[in-house]
Biotite code that builds the C-alpha atoms (Angstrom):
import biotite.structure as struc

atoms = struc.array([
    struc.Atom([-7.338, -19.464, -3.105], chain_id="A", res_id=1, res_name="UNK", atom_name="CA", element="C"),
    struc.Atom([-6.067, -17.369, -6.338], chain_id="A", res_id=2, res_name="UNK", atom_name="CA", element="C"),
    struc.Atom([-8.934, -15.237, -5.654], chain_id="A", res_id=3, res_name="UNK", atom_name="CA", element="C"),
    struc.Atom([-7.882, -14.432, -2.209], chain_id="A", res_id=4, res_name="UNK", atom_name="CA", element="C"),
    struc.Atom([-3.779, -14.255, -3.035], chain_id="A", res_id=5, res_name="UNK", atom_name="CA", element="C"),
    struc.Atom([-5.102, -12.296, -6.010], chain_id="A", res_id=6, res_name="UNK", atom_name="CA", element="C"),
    struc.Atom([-6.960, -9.519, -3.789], chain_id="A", res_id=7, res_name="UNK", atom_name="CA", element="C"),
    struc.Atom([-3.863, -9.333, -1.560], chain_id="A", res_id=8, res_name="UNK", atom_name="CA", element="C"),
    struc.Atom([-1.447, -9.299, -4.754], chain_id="A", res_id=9, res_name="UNK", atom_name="CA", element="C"),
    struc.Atom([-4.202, -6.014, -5.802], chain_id="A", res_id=10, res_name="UNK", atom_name="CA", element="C"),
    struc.Atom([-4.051, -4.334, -2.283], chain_id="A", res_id=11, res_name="UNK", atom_name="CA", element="C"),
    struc.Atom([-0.076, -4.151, -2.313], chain_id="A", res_id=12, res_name="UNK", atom_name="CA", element="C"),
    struc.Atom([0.290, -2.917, -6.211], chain_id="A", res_id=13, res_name="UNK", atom_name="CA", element="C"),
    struc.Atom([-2.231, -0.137, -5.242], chain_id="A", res_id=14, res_name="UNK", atom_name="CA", element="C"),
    struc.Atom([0.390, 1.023, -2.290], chain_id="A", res_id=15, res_name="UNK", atom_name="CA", element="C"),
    struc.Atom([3.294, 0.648, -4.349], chain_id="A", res_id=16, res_name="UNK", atom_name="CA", element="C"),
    struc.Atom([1.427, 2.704, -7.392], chain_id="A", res_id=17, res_name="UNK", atom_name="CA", element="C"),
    struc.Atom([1.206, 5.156, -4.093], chain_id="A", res_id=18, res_name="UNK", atom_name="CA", element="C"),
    struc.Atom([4.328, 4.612, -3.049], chain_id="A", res_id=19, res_name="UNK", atom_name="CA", element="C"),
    struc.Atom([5.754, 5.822, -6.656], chain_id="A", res_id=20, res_name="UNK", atom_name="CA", element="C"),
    struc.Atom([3.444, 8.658, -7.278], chain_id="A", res_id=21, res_name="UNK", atom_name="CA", element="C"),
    struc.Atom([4.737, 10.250, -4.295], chain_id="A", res_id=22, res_name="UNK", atom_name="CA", element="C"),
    struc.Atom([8.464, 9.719, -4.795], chain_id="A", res_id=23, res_name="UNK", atom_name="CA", element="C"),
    struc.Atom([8.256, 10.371, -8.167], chain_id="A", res_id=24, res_name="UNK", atom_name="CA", element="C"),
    struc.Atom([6.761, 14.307, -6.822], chain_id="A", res_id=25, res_name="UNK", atom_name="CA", element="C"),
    struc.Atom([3.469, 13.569, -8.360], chain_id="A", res_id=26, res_name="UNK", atom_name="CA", element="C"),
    struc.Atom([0.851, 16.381, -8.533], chain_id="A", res_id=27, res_name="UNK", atom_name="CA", element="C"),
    struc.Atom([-1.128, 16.201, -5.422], chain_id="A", res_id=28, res_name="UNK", atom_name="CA", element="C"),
    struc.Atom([-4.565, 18.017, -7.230], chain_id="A", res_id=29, res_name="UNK", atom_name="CA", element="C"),
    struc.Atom([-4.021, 15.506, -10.325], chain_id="A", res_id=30, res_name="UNK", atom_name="CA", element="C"),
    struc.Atom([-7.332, 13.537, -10.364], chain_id="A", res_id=31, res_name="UNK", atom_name="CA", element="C"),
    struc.Atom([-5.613, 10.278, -11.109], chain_id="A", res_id=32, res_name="UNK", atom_name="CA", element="C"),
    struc.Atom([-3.173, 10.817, -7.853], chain_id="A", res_id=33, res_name="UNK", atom_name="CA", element="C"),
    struc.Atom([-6.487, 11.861, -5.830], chain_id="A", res_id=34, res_name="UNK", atom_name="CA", element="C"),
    struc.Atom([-8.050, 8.356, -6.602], chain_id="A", res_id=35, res_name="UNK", atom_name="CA", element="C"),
    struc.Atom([-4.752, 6.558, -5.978], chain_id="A", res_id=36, res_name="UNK", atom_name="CA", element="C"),
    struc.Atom([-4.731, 8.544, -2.947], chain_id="A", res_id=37, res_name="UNK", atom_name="CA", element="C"),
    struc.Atom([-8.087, 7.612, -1.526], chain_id="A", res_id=38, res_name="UNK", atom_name="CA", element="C"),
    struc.Atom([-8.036, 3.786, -2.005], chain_id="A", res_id=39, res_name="UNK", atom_name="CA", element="C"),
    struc.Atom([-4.385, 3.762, -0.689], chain_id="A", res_id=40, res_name="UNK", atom_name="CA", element="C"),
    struc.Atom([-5.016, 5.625, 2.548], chain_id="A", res_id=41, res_name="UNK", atom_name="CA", element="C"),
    struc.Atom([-7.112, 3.425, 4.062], chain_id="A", res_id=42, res_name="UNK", atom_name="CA", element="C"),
    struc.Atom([-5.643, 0.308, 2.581], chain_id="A", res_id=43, res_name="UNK", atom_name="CA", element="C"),
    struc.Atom([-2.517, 1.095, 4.853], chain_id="A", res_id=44, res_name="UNK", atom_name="CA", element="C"),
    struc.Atom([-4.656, 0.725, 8.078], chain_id="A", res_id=45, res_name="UNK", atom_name="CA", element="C"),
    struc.Atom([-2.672, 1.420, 10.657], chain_id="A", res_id=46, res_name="UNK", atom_name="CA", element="C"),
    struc.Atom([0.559, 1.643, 9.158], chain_id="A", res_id=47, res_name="UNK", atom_name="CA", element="C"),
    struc.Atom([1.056, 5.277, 8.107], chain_id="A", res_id=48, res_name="UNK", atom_name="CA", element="C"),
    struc.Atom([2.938, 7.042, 11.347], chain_id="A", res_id=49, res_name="UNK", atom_name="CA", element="C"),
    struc.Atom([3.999, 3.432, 12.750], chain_id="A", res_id=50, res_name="UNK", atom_name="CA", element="C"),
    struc.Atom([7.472, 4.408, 11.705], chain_id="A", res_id=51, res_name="UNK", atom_name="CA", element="C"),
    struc.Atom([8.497, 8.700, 12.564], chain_id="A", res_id=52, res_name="UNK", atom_name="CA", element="C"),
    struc.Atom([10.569, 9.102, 9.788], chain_id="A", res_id=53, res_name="UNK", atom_name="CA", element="C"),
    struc.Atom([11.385, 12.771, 9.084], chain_id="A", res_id=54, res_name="UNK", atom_name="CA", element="C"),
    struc.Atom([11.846, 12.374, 5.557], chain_id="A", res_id=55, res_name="UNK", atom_name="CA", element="C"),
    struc.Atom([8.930, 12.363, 3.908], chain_id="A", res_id=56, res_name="UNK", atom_name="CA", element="C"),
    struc.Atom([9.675, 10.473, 0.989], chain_id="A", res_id=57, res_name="UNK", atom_name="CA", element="C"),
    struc.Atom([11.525, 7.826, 3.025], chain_id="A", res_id=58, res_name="UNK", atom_name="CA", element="C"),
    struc.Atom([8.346, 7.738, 5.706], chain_id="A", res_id=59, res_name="UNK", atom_name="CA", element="C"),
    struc.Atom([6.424, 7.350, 2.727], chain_id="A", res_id=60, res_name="UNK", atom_name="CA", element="C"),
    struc.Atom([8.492, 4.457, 1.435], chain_id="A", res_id=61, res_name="UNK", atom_name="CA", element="C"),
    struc.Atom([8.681, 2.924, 4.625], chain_id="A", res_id=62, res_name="UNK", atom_name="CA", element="C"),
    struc.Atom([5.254, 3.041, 6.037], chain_id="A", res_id=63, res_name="UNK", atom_name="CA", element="C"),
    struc.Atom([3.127, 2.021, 3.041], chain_id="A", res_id=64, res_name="UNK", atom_name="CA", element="C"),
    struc.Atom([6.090, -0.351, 2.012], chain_id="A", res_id=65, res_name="UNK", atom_name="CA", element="C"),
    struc.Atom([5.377, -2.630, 5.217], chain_id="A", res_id=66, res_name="UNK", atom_name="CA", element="C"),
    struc.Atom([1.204, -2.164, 4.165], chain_id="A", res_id=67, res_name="UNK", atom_name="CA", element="C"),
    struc.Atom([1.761, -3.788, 0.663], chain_id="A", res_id=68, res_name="UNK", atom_name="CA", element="C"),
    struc.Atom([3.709, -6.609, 2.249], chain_id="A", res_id=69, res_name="UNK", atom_name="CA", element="C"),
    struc.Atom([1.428, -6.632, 5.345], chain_id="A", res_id=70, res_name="UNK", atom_name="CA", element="C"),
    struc.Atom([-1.402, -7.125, 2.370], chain_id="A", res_id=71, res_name="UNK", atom_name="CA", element="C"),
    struc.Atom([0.704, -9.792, 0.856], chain_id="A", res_id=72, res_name="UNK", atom_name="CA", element="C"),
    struc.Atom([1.677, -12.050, 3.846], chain_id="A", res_id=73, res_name="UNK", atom_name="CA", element="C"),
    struc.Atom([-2.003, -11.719, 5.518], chain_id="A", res_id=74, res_name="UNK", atom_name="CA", element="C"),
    struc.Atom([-3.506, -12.832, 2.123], chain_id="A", res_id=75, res_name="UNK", atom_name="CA", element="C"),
    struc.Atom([-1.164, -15.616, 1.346], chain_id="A", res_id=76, res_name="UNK", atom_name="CA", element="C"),
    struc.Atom([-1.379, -17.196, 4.849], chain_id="A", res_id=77, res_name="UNK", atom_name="CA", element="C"),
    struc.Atom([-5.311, -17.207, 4.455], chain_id="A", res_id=78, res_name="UNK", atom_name="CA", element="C"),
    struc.Atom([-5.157, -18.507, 0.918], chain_id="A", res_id=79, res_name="UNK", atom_name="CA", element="C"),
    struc.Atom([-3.145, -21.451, 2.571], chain_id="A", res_id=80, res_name="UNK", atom_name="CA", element="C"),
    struc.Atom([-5.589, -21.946, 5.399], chain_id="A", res_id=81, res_name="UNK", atom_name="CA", element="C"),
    struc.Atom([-8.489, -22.159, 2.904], chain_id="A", res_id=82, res_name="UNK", atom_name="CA", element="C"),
    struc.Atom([-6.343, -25.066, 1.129], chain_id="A", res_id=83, res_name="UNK", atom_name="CA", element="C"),
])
């Protein structure tokens, strides 16, 4: 069960490391933003454009926001199943 709340607990910190690399104006061509970059994308499923927000930084915010707690809720309610 840690193991699975764990994963999900993993899964949201890598969107909110996102999440602050592009409010705090991060260099998009920095290697280290790149990598965050490419596991966050697709960690955010569907998420990304669920919300039209035309601020950027807010749309940001928003729509990788609800994937870290999406990530969290979905892997806590299967940690309590397997219990």
């Amino acid at each position: 069960m840690r193991v699975v709340t764990g994963i999900g607990a993993l899964f949201a910190l890598v969107e909110a490391i996102y999440i602050v690399l592009v409010l705090a104006g991060a260099n998009t061509a920095n290697a280290f933003y790149r990598f965050v970059d490419s596991i966050a994308q697709p960690l955010a499923l569907f998420f990304p454009g669920l919300f039209p927000i035309a601020n950027g930084q807010l749309n940001v915010l928003v729509n990788y926001g609800v994937a870290a707690v999406f990530w969290l809720v979905v892997t806590g309610l299967i940690a309590r199943l397997l219990r």
